[in-house]
C-alpha positions in Angstrom: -43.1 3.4 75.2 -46.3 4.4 77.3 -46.4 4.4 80.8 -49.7 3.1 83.0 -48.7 2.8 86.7 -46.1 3.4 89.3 -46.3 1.3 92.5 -43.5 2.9 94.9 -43.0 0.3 98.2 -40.8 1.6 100.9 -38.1 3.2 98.1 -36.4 6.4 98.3 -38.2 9.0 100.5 -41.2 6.9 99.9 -41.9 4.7 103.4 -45.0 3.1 102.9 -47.1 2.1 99.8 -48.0 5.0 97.0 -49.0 4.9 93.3 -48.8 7.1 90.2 -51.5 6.5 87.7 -50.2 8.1 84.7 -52.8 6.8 82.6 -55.2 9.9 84.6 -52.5 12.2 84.4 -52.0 11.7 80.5 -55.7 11.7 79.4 -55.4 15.8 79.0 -52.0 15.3 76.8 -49.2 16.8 79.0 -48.7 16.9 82.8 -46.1 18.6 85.0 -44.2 17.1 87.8 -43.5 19.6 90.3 -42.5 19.9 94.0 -40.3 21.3 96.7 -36.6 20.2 96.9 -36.4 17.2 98.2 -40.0 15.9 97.7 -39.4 13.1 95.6 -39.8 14.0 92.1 -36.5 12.7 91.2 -37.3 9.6 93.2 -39.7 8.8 90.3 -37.5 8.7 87.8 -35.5 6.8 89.1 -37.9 4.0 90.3 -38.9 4.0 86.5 -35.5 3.5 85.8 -34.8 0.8 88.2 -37.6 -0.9 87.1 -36.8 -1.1 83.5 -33.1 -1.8 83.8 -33.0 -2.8 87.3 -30.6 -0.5 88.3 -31.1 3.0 89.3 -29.9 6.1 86.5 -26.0 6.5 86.3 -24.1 8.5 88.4 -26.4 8.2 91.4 -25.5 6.5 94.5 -28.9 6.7 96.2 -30.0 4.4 98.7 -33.1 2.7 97.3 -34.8 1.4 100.3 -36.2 4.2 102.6 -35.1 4.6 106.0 -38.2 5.4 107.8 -39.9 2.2 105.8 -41.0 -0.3 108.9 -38.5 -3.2 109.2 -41.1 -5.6 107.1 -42.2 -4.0 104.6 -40.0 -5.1 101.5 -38.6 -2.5 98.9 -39.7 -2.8 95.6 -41.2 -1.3 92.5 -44.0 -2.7 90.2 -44.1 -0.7 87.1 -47.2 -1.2 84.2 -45.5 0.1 81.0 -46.5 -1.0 77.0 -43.2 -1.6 74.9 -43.3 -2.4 71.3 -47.0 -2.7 71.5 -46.7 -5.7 74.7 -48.6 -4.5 78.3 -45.8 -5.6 80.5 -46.1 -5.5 83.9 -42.3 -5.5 85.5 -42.3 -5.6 89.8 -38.4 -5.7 90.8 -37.2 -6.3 94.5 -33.2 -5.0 94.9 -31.2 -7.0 97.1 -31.5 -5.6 100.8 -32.3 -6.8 104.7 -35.1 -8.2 106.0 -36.1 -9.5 109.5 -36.0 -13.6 109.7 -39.4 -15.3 109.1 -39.1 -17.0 113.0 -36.9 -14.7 114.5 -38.1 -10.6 113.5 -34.9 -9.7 115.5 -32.4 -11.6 113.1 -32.2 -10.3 109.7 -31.2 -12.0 106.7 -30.0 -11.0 103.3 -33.2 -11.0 100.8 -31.8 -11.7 97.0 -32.6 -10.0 94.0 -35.9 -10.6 92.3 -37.6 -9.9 89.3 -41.1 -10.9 87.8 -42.1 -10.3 84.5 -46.0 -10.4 83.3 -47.7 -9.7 80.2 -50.9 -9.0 79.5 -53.2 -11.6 77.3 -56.6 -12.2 76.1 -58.5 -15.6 76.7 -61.0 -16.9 73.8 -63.4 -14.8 75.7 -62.2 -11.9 75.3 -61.3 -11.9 79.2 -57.6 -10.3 80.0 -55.5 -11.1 82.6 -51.9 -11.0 83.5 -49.5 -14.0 82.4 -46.6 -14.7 83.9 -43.5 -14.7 80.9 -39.9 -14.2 82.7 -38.7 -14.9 86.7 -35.1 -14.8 85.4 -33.1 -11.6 86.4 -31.0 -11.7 83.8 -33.3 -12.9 81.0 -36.1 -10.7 81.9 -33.6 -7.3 81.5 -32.3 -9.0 78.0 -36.0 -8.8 77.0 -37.0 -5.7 78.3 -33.9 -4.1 76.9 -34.3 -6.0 73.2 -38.0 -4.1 73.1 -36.9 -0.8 74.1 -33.8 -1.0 72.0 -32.0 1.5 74.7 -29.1 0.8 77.1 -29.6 2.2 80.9 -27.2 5.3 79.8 -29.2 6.3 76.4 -32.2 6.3 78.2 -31.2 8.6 80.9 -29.9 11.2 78.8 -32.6 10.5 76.1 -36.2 10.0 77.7 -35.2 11.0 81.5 -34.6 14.9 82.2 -34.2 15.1 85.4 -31.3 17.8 87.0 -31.0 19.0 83.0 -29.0 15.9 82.4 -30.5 16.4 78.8 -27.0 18.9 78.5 -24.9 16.5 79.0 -26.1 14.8 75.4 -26.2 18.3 73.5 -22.5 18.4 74.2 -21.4 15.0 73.6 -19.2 14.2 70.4 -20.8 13.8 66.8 -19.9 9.9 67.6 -22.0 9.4 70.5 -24.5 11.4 69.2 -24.2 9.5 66.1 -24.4 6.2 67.9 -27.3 7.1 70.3 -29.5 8.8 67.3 -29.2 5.6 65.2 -30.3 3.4 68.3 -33.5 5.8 68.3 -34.2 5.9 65.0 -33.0 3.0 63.4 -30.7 3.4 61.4 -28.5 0.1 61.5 -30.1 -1.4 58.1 -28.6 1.4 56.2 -25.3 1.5 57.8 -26.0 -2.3 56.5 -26.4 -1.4 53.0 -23.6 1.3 53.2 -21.2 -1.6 54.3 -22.8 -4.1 51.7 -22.0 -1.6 48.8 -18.6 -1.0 50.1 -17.5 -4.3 50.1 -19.4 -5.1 46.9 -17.3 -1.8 45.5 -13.8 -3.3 46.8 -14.5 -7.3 45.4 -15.5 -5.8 42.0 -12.4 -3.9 41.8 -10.5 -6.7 42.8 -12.0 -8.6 40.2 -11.8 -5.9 37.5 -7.6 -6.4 37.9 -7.1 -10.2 38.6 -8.9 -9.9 34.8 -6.8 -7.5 33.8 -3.7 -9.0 34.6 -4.5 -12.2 33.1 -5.1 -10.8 29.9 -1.6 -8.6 29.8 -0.1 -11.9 30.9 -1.7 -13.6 27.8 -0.8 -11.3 25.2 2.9 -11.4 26.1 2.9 -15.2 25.9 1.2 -15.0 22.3 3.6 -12.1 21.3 6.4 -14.4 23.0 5.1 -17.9 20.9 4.8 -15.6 17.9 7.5 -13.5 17.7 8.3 -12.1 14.7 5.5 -13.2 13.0 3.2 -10.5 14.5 5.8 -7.6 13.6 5.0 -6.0 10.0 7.8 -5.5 7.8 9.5 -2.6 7.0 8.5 -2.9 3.4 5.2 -3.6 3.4 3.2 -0.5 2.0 0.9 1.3 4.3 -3.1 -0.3 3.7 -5.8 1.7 2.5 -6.7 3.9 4.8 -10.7 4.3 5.0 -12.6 7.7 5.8 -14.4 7.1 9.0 -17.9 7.4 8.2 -20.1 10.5 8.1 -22.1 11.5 11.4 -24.7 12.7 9.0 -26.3 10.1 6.7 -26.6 11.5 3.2 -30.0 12.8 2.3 -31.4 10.8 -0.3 -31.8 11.8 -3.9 -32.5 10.6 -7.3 -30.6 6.9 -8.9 -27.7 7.0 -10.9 -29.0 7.2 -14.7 -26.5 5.3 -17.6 -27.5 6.2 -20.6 -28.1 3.1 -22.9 -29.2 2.7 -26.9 -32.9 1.9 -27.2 -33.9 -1.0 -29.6 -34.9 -0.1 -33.1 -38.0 -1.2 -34.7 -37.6 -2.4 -38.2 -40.5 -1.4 -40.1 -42.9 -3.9 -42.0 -43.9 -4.6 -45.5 -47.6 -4.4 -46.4 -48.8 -7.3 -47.1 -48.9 -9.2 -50.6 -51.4 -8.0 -53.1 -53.1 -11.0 -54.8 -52.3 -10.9 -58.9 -54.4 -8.6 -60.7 -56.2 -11.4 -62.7 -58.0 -12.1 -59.6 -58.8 -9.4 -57.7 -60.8 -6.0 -58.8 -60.7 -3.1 -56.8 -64.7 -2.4 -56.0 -65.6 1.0 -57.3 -66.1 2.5 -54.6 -62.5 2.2 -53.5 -61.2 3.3 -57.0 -61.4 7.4 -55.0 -59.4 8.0 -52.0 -61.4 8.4 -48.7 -61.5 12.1 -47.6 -59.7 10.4 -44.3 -57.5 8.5 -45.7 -54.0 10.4 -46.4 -50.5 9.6 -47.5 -47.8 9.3 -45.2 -44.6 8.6 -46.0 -42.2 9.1 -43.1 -38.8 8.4 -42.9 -37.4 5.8 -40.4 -36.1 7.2 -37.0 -32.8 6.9 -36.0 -32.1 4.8 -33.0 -32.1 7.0 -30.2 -30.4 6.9 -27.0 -32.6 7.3 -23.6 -31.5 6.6 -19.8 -31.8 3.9 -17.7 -34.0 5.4 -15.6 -36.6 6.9 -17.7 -40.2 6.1 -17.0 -41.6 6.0 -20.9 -39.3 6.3 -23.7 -40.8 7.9 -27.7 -42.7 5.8 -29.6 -41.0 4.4 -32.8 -42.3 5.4 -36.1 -42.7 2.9 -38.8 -43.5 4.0 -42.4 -47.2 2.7 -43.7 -47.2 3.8 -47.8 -50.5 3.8 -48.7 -51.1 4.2 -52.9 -54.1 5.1 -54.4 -54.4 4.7 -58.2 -57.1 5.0 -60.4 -58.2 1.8 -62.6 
């Protein structure tokens, strides 16, 4: 909330016309309202007040029109204020006497009015003030929806006047509690709060209507089964299994099994043709200086594992003879 302008007519100690242009008194940041008892600063708030919430602040019973205003001059108070980011211009007239328009010696009883103007840009760029509200009732509803405030949090909140601040230091934690979540606002987590609390209570609710049905199931399959689902007193205990390691075991080498290897049966030389036909050339009638003798016996089978990577050669006997012609 910023205030722009107080227009004062014939209320409080204030007989004629006089106007407080806050705008000038804010341009420096702060400014002080000071005076002698009596001089009016009180007034002020109030009229701010009145004009807001069209009633003066609680707990006073002050007379709002002036009683050295002249007899036509009407009470009222036209306050320039931005809420919520709206220039609103707000003029309220209280209810009070006023001479008749043919006979100034008669007076009749003048109503109640309120007028409530906002201020708009054309397509030109041109601003002027637009009338929005003439309704009493509907322009406080508004006014009151954009300050978010009642008449009393407002007075002990943004008015100070005769240290009526106090009187909000020493409420209770639940009208402090109230008023601070109005000011800040705090409603969408109270909200959420009630949202998880109800949430909380229907899934527990839940959680047993399931529970229930399921203890009411397996006592009607116990019931239908009856004995059948009792083990008998003979019956030997089953194997029991180990519950399984936390560790994994590390791992290692196979399992070797240990199996016979296959034997090779060693080969005859081949045939020699008959000697009728065949002559051994001279110059293999000597030995070769490489050429040797061997005459091994056969290897037993041996036995090797399963998971051996090369196993021993076998040996087969080769006889070689060398004889002379």
């Amino acid at each position: 909330m910023r205030l722009h302008s107080l227009r004062l007519q014939a209320f409080g100690p204030f007989a004629r016309r006089h106007t407080v242009d806050f705008d000038a008194l804010s341009a420096d940041g702060l400014f002080l309202l000071h005076g002698d008892t009596g001089a009016g600063k009180s007034t002020l708030f109030a009229a701010i007040c009145f004009a807001l919430y069209g009633l003066p602040p609680h707990e006073r019973n002050m007379r709002l029109r002036s009683d050295h205003a002249p007899a036509n001059l009407l009470t009222e108070v036209t306050l320039e204020v931005t809420l919520a980011g709206k220039r609103l211009q707000i003029r309220r007239i209280p209810a009070q006497k006023r001479p008749h328009l043919r006979n100034s010696a008669e007076l009749v009883d003048q109503k109640a009015e309120t007028y409530l103007h906002q201020w708009v840009l054309d397509e030109h760029g041109h601003g002027q003030w637009e009338g929005i509200i003439k309704s009493h009732k509907e322009a406080g509803e508004e006014i009151k929806s954009l300050l978010r405030l009642t008449r009393q949090q407002f007075c002990q909140v943004v008015l100070l006047p005769q240290n009526e601040f106090t009187k909000f230091l020493r409420a209770d934690a639940s009208k402090r509690r109230i008023l601070l979540g109005t000011l800040f606002g705090t409603r969408r987590f109270g909200l959420i709060e009630e949202f998880l609390a109800t949430r909380k209570t229907l899934t527990a609710k839940t959680r047993d209507e399931a529970r229930a049905d399921v203890l009411r199931l397996a006592e009607r399959i116990q019931q239908a089964a009856g004995d059948d689902l009792e083990p008998a007193q003979d019956a030997p205990p089953g194997p029991t299994t180990p519950p399984p390691s936390p560790h994994p075991p590390a791992p290692g080498p196979a399992p070797c099994t240990a199996r016979p290897s296959p034997s090779k049966t060693p080969q005859p030389p081949p045939p020699r043709p008959p000697s009728s036909s065949w002559r051994k050339p001279a110059s293999q009638n000597r030995p070769s200086a490489t050429s040797t003798v061997s005459s091994r016996p056969t290897a037993p089978p041996h036995t090797t594992s399963a998971c051996s990577t090369s196993r021993p050669p076998a040996t087969t006997a080769s006889p070689t003879a060398a004889s002379a012609p």
